[in-house]
VEXDREN-2710 file (C-alpha; in Angstrom, 1 decimal):
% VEXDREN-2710
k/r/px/py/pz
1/UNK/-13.8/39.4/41.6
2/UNK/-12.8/37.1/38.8
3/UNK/-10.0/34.1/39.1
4/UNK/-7.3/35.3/36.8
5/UNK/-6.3/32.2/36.5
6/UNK/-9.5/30.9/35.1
7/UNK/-9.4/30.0/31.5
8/UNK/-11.2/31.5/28.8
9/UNK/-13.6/29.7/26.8
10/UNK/-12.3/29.6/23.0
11/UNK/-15.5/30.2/20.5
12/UNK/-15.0/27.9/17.8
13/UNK/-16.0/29.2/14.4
14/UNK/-15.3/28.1/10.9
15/UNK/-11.8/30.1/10.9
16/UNK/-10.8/28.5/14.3
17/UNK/-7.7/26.5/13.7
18/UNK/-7.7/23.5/16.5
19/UNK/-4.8/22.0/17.4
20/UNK/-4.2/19.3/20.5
21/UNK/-2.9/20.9/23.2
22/UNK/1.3/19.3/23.8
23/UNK/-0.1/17.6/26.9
24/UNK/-3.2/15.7/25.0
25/UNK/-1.9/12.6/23.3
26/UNK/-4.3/11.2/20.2
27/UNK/-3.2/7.5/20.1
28/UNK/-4.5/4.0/19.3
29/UNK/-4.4/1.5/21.8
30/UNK/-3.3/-1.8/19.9
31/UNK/-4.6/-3.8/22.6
32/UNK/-8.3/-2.7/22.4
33/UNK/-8.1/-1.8/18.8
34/UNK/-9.8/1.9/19.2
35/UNK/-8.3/5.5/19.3
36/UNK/-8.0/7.1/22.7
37/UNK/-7.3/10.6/23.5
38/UNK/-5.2/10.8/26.8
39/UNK/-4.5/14.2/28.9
40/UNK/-3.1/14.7/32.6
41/UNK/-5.2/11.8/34.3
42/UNK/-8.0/11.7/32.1
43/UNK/-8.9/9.7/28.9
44/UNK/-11.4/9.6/26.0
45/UNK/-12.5/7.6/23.6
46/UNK/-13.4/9.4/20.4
47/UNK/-15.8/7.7/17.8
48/UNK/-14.9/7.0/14.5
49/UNK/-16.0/10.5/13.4
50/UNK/-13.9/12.6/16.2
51/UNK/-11.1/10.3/15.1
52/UNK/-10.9/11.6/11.7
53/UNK/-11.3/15.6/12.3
54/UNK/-9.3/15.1/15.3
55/UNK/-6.3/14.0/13.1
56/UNK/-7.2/16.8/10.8
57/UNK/-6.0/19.1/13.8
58/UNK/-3.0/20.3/13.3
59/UNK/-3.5/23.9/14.0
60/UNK/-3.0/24.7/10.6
61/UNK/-6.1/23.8/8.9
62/UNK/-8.9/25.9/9.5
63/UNK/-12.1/24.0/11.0
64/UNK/-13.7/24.8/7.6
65/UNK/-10.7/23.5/6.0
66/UNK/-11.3/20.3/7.6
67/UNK/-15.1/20.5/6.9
68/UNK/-14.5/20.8/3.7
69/UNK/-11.9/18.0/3.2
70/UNK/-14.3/15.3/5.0
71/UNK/-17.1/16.5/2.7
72/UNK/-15.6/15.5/-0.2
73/UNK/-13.8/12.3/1.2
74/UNK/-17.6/11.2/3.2
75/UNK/-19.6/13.0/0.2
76/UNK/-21.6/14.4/2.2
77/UNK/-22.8/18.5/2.5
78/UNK/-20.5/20.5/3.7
79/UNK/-22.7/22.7/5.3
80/UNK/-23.8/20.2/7.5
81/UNK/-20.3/18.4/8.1
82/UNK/-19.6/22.3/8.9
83/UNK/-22.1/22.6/11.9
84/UNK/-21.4/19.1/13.0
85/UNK/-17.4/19.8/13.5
86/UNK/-17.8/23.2/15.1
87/UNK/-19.9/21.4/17.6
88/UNK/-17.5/18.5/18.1
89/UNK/-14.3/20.8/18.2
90/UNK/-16.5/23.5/20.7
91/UNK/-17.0/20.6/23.1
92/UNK/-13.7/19.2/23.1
93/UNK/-12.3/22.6/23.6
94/UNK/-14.5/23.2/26.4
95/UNK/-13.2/20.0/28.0
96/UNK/-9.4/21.1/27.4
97/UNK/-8.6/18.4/24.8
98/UNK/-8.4/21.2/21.9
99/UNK/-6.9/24.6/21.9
100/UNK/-7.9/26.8/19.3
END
């Protein structure tokens, strides 16, 4: 018999649109100059990377939307920058810092 209250896992694809859940708080902390993502008693610290498609995550954007716009802005392919942001946005979901 399976938890109902068990989440389910969210499948990221390109047409996912990831937004931070109300309880996950992106922020910089001034005092240690880097970007920290803070939920209910845990805390992470995103590279540089996470930082920018994690502010790119607004829940309107698609994740190809935001693939696409850090393409162009890196100039780099977007077909990689694609696979690479699904994976990022599939683990952070996973860990409950995105909902998609």
């Amino acid at each position: 018999m399976s938890d109902t209250t068990e989440r389910q896992r969210a499948i990221i694809d390109a047409e996912s649109r990831p937004v931070l859940p109300r309880f996950v708080k992106l922020q910089h902390d001034k005092g240690r100059d880097r970007w920290v993502l803070l939920a209910p008693e845990r805390i992470l610290t995103p590279d540089e990377i996470a930082v920018a498609v994690l502010r790119l995550c607004d829940g309107e954007r698609s994740v190809g939307n935001i693939a696409s716009e850090l393409a162009e802005e890196y100039d780099a392919p977007a077909g990689q920058i694609l696979a690479d942001i699904i994976e990022l946005v599939q683990n952070l979901a996973d860990k409950g810092y995105l909902k998609s």
